[in-house]
C-alpha positions as CSV (number, residue, x, y, z in Angstrom):
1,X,118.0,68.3,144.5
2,X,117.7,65.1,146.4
3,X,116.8,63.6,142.8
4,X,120.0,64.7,141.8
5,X,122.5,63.5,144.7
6,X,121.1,60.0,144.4
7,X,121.6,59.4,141.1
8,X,125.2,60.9,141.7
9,X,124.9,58.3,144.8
10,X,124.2,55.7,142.5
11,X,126.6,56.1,139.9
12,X,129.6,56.6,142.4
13,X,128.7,53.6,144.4
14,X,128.6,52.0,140.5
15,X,132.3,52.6,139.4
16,X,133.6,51.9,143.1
17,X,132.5,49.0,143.1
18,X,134.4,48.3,139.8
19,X,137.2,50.2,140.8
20,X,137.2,47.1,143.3
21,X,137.0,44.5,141.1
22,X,139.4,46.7,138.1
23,X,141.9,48.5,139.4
24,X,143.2,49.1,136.4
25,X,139.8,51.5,136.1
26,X,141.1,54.8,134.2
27,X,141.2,57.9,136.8
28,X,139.6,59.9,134.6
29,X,136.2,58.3,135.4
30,X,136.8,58.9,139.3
31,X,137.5,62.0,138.3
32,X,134.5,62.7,136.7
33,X,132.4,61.3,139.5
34,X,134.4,63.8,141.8
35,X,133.0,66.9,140.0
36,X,129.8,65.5,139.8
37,X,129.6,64.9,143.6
38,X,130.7,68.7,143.7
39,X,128.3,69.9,141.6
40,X,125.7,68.0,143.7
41,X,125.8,70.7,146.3
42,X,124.7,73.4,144.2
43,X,121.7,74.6,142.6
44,X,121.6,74.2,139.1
45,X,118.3,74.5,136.4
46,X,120.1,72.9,133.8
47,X,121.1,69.4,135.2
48,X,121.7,66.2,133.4
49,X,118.9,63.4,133.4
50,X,119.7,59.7,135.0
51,X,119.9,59.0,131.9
52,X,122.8,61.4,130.5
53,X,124.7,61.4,133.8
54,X,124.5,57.4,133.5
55,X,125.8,57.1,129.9
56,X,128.5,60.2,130.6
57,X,130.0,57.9,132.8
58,X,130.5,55.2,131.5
59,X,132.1,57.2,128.3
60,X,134.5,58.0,130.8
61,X,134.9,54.4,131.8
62,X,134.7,52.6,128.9
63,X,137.8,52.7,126.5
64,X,139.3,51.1,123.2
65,X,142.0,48.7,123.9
66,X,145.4,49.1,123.7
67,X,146.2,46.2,121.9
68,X,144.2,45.4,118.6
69,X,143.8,41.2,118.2
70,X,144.5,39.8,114.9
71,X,143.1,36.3,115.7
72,X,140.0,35.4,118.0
73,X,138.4,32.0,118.6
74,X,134.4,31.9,119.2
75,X,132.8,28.4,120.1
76,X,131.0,26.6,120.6
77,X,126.6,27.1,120.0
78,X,126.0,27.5,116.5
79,X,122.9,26.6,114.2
80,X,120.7,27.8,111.3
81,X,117.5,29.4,112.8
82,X,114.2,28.8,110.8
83,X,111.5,31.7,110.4
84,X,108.6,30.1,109.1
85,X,104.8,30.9,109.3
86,X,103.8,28.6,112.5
87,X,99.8,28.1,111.3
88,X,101.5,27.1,108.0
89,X,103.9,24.6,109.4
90,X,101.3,22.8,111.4
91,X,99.1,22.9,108.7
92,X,101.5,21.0,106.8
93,X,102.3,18.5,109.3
94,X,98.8,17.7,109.4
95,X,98.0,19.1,112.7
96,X,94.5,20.3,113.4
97,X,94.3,23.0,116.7
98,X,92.6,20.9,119.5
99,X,92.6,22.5,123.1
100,X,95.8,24.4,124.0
101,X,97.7,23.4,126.8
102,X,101.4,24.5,127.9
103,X,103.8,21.5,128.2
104,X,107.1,22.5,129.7
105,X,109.0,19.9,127.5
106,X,107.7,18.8,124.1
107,X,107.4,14.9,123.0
108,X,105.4,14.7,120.0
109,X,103.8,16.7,117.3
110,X,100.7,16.8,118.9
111,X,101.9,18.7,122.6
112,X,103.7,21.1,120.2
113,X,100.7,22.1,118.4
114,X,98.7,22.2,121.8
115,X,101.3,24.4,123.5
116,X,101.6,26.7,120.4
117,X,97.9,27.3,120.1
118,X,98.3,28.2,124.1
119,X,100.5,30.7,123.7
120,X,99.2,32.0,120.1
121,X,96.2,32.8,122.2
122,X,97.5,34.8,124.5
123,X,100.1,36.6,122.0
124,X,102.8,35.7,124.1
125,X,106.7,34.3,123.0
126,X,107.7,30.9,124.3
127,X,110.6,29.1,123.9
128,X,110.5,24.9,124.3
129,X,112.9,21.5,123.8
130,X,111.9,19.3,121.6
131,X,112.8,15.0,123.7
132,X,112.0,13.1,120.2
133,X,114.8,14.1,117.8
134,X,113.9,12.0,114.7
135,X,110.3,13.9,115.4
136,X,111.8,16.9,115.7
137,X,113.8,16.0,112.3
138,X,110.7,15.0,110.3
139,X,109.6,18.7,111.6
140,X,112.7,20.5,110.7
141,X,112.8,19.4,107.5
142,X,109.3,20.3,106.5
143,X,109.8,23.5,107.8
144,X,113.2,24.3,105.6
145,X,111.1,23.2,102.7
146,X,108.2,25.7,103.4
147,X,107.3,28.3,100.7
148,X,108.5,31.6,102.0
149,X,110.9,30.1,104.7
150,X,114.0,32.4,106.1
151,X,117.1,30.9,106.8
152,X,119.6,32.8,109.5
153,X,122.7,32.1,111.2
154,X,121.8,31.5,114.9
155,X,123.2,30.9,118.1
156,X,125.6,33.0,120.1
157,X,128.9,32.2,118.9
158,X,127.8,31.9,115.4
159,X,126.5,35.0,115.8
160,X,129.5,36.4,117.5
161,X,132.0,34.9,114.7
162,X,129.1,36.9,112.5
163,X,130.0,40.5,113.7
164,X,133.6,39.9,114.5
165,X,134.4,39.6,110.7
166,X,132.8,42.8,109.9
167,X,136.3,44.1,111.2
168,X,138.7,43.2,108.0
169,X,141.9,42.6,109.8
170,X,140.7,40.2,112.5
171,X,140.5,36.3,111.4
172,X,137.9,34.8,113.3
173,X,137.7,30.8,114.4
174,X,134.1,29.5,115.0
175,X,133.9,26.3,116.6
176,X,131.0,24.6,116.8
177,X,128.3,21.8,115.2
178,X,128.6,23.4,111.7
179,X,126.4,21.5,109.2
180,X,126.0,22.4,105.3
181,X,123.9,25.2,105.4
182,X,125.3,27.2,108.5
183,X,128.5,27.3,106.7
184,X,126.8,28.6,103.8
185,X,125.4,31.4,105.9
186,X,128.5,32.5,107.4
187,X,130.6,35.1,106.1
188,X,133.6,33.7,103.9
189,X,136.0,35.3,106.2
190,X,135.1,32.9,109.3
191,X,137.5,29.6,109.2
192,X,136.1,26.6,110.7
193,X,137.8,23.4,111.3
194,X,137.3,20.1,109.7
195,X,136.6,18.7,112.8
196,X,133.5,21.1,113.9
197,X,131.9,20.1,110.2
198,X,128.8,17.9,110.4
199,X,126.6,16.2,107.6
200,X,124.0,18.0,109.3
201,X,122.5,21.0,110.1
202,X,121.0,21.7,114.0
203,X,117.7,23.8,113.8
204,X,116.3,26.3,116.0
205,X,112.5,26.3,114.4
206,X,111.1,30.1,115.2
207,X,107.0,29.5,114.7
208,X,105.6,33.1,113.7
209,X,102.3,34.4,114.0
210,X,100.4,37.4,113.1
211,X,98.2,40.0,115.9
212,X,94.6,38.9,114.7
213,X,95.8,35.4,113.1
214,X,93.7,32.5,113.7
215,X,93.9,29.0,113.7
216,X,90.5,26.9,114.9
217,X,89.2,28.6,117.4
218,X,92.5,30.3,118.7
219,X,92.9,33.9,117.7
220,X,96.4,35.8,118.4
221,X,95.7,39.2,120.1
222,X,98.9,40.4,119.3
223,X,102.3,38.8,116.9
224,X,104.8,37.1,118.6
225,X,106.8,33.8,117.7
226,X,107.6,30.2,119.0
227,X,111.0,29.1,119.4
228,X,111.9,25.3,119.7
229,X,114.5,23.3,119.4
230,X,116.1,19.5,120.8
């Protein structure tokens, strides 16, 4: 019983305080928070999880609105993120795996490779900025050339513009640093301006590696990636 009247606690305390900050919150979820709080102060074998009574309200709260846009505007991160095997890539930069050490901010080839194997190691994600960009070019581009590279939209409002024109009536703007193969990627339906087209792409390099892969003496207990990027 006391399971059930805080969760109704929760919930109620939830939607008032949106009912604060939206006052345009429809009744009908009030309402529904009402009967609940009644229904808190009887026995019952059959009552809802945390779970249902959670997502029941916000049904209630959540609704389509009234006025359908035509046009929307996304900006402004946008880039082409690059899947590649991260042994491979190393491998064909040249880099052999040394001691790994985490580095909170990547300089050269070598700190990338030592921060890598750290993290393969311990089959853990990471995410890093690359300081050198011509480096970080010279490693971009060896990495789109890879056999058996993917090539995906990334970033959020890429991404965004992305599912927006899955809806046929809605004509979507993306703003953003849109080089030659981004634009590619996007759907047709997604205008861009001239003035967010660049010669060239911006990369988001995604290093992958596989539970029980092993490079030198570093062995991945479990897969994961490495994301960087300048």
């Amino acid at each position: 019983m006391w399971a059930r009247a805080l969760c109704v606690g929760l919930l109620a305390f939830t939607v008032g305080l949106i009912h604060h900050l939206q006052p345009d919150i429809p009744e009908a979820a009030l309402e529904y928070f009402s009967s609940l709080h009644s229904l808190s102060s009887r026995e019952t074998t059959s009552s809802p999880s945390f779970e249902e009574a959670l997502s029941a309200a916000w049904d209630h709260v959540i609704t389509a609105p009234s006025r359908q846009w035509g046009k929307v505007a996304v900006g402004v991160n946008a880039c082409v993120d690059v899947v590649v095997s991260g042994v491979s890539l190393l491998q064909a930069l040249g880099l052999t795996p040394q001691s790994g050490g985490d580095h909170l901010v990547l300089s050269s080839q070598e700190e990338l490779a030592a921060t890598f194997l750290h993290y393969m190691q311990r089959g853990a994600a990471a995410e890093r900025f690359y300081s050198d960009a011509d480096s970080f070019q010279h490693i971009s581009r060896t990495a789109t050339q890879s056999p058996g590279a993917k090539h995906f939209v990334g970033g959020n409002a890429a991404l965004i513009a992305q599912r927006l024109a899955s809806h046929p009536d809605t004509e979507i703007l993306l703003c953003g640093p849109i080089g030659p193969k981004l634009h590619e990627l996007l759907d047709e339906r997604i205008l861009v301006p001239p003035t967010s087209l660049q010669e060239h792409d911006e990369y988001h390099l995604i290093l992958e590696y596989k539970a029980g892969e092993q490079w030198g003496s570093g062995r991945a207990p479990a897969a994961s990636r490495f994301i960087f990027f300048t």
